[in-house]
N, C-alpha and C positions, 0 to 999 in steps of 0.2 A: 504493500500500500504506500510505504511512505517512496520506491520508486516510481509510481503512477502521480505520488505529490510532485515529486522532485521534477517528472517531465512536465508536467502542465507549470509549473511554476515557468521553467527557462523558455517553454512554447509561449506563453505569455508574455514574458523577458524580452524575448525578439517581437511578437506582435505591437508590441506599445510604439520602438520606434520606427518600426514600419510604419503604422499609422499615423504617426507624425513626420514620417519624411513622405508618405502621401500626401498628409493636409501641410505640407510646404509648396510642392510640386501644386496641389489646386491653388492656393495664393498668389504665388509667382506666374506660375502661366495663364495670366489673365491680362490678354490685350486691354480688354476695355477698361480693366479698373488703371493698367497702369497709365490711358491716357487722360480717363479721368482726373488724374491725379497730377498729372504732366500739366492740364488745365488751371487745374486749383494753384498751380505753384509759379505759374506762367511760362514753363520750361520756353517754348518758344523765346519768349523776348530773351529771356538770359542765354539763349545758344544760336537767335541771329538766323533761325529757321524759321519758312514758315508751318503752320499749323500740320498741314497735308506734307510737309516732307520733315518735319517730327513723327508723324504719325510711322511714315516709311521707317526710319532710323526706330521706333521701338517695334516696331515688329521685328524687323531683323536683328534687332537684338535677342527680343525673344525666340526666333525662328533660329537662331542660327544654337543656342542653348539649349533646344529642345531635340538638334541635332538635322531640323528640316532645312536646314540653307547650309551651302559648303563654306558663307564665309560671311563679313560684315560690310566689305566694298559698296561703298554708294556714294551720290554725288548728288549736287544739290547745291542751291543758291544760300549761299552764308553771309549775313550781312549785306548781302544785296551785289554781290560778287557771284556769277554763276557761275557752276563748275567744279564747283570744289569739294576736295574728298570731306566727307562728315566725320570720318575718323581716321585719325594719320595711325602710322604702322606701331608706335606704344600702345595706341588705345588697341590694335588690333592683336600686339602679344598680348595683353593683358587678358581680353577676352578668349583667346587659346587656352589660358590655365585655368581660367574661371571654367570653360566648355571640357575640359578635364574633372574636374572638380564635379560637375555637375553630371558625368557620363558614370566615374566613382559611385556617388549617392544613388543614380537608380539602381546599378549593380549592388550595392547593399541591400537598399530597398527590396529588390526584389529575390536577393539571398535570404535575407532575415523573413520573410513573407513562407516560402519554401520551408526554410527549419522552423519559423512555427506550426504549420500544416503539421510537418511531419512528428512536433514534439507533442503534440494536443492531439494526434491520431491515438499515438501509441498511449498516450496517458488519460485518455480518456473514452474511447470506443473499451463498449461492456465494460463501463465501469457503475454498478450499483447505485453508487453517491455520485455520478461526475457532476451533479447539478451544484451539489455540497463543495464539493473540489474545484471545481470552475470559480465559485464565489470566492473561495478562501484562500487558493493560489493565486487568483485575479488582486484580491487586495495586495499581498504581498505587493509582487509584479509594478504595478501599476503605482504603487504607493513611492518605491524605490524610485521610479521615473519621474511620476511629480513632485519629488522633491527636489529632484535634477532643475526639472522644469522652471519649478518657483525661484529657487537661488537665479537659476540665469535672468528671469524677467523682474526681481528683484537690482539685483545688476545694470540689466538695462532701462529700469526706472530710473536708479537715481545715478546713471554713468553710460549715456549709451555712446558718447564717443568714445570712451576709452573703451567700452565693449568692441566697441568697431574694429578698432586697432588692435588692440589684444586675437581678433578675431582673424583680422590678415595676418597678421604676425604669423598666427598659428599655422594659416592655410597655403601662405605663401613662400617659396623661398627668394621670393627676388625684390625688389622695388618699384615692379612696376605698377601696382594700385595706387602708388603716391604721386596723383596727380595736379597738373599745375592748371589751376581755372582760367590762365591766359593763353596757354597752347592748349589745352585739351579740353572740348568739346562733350565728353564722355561726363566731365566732372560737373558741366555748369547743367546738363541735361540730369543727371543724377546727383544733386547735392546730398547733404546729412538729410533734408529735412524730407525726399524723397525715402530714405533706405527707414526712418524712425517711421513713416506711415506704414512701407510695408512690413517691418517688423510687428508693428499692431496687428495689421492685417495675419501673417503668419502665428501669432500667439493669439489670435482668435481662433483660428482653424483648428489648432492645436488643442485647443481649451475644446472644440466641440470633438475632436479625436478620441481626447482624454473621456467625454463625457460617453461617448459612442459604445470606446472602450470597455469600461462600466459598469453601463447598462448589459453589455451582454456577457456579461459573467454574472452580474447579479440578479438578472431580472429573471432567468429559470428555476433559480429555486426557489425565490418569492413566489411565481407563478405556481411553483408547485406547492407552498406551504399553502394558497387558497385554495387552489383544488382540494386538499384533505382537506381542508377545512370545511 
């Protein structure tokens, strides 16, 4: 018994950030909110673009990250200069490692998704109690991650630039995210107060993950304590 704990405990383990590097993935890959927000900040005037070839420049930012464009190359009137590339060749190594990065995460993603399948088969198909076991290795599980969870958005409450930074640091080994808002295009388009919105946005998604989460470890054997009832 306490092997059939011990597998739904680590199948849970791996489910939780799977789920959260899903509800990242739904956050991020959203054209519409990122031009809504492109709007709200006026990214146009601050990058000398207009509306329709900002527009262009986040799709293929998005497109080229989600692996459907082979690259970021575009051109476009800049301050009223036609012609001109939207991102010189830093912003475009930079986006290489970022598009690395990002290829990383669904290859986890969809690692951790597989070994929890297969830790929650074996630990729970014919198991008498799995409704009992689901509950009680889900709290474990789930409890460990949102504690992860809250330190970091506690963090990034009261310190999100230095979260920022701490955070390339981590990710990156070179210099190239440290960009200059008079040569680079990338930065005035994406400032802090872009990356702090969608940080919300991804720690909502997350929060409903967590809650998704849950719900489906504890909601069967509630269900079942009504039925005897």
């Amino acid at each position: 018994m306490r092997g059939r704990s011990a597998l739904c405990t680590l199948g849970l383990f791996f489910l939780a950030p799977a789920l959260l590097l899903l509800s990242f993935e739904w956050a991020v890959f959203d054209h519409g909110y990122h031009l809504r927000l492109h709007e709200q900040l006026n990214s146009a005037a601050a990058t000398g673009l207009s509306f329709e070839d900002l527009q262009r420049a986040s799709d293929a930012l998005l497109d080229y990250l989600a692996d459907e464009r082979a690259d970021i190359a575009l051109t476009a009137t800049v301050y009223g200069v036609p012609g001109q590339a939207v991102f010189n060749p830093r912003e475009e190594l930079h986006m290489r490692d970022v598009l690395h990065l990002f290829r990383l995460e669904r290859a986890v993603r969809t690692a951790l998704l597989a070994a929890a399948a297969v830790c929650l088969l074996l630990g729970l198909v014919r198991d008498p109690i799995w409704r009992v076991r689901l509950r009680r290795c889900g709290l474990w599980a789930l409890g460990a991650w949102l504690l992860l969870f809250a330190l970091v958005a506690i963090w990034a409450a009261a310190d999100f630039e230095g979260l920022f930074i701490q955070f390339h640091h981590l990710l990156f080994t070179n210099a190239l995210w440290q960009m200059d808002p008079a040569t680079d295009l990338m930065i005035r388009m994406l400032p802090q107060a872009f990356f702090e919105a969608m940080a919300g946005r991804i720690a909502a998604f997350m929060a409903g993950a967590f809650a998704l989460a849950a719900a489906l470890c504890c909601l069967p054997a509630a269900f079942n304590r009504r039925k005897r009832a």
